[in-house]
C-alpha positions, 0 to 999 in steps of 0.5 A, a space after each residue: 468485504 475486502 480487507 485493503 492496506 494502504 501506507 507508505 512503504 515499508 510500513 509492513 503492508 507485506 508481510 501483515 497481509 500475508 499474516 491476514 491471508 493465513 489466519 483469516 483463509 482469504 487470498 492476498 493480492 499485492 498491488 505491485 507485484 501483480 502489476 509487475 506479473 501483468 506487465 512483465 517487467 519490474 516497475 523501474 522499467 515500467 516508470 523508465 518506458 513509460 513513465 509514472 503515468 502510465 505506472 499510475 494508469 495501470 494501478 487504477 485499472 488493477 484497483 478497479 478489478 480488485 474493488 470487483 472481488 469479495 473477500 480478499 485482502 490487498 497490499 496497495 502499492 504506496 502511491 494509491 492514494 494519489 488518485 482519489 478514484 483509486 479510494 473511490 474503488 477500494 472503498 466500494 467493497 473494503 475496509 481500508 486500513 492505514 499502517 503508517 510509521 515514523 520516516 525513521 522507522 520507515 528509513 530503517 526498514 527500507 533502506 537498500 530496497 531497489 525495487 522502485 524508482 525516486 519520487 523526487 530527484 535531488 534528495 536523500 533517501 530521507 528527505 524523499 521519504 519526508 519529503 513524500 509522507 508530507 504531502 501523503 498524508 492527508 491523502 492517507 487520513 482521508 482514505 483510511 476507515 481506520 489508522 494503525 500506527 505500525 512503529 512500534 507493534 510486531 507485523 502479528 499485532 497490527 495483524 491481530 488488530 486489523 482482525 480485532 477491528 475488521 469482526 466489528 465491521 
């Protein structure tokens, strides 16, 4: 059974995966970065050459080779949920955790980051993550088995819960 991560970013899928990785002996898998390994070059390039959908295509086919695995854990890029075939997959043979935080916490934690493109064009950089979290997350409740609000627990907390609620099955 895989541990799976979603949320948007900055909600510390990262660096708990990572946690859950050394303390659990399982291998991590980061959406995004084993996206940018496969297609060598960053995602802005990717969304610059070939759009979001072609972006979005290449998440559904790694998400598909993951869900195939056992006994991983996997940091899911943000925008996961916006494909319900996505979940479908992750589900099959994982227990998804959504660590979610406040758009401020989010702002806070985020702020700088150039490693993906804007969503929306226009917008602040809070206004786009409002903006986005708005229309996410119902998506995020729907697939998620459990909820870990993030804005207030250190990484080893949401970790230790993660652990806490994964033993149970």
């Amino acid at each position: 059974m895989n541990i799976v991560l979603i949320g948007y970013r900055g909600t510390g899928k990262s660096e708990v995966s990572s946690i859950l990785g050394k303390r659990l002996g399982m291998t991590c898998v980061g959406m995004d970065a084993e996206i940018v390994r496969r297609a060598a070059c960053s995602i802005p390039e990717i969304v610059e050459k070939e759009g979001w959908t072609a972006f979005r295509d290449r998440e559904s086919e790694l998400a598909r080779d993951l869900a195939s695995q056992d006994n991983i854990i996997i940091d899911c890029g943000g925008g996961i949920i916006e494909r319900p075939e996505n979940i479908e997959a992750l589900k099959k043979s994982g227990i998804l955790f959504w660590l979610k935080a406040s758009v401020n916490t989010i702002v806070k934690r985020i702020e700088g980051c150039s490693q993906r493109p804007a969503l929306t064009e226009g917008k602040s950089f809070t206004e786009e993550i409002a903006e986005v979290l708005e229309v996410r997350t119902p998506k995020y409740k729907d697939a998620a088995h459990f909820e870990i609000d993030t804005d207030l627990m250190t990484p080893e907390e949401v970790a230790e819960k993660i652990i806490t609620r994964w033993k149970q099955g």
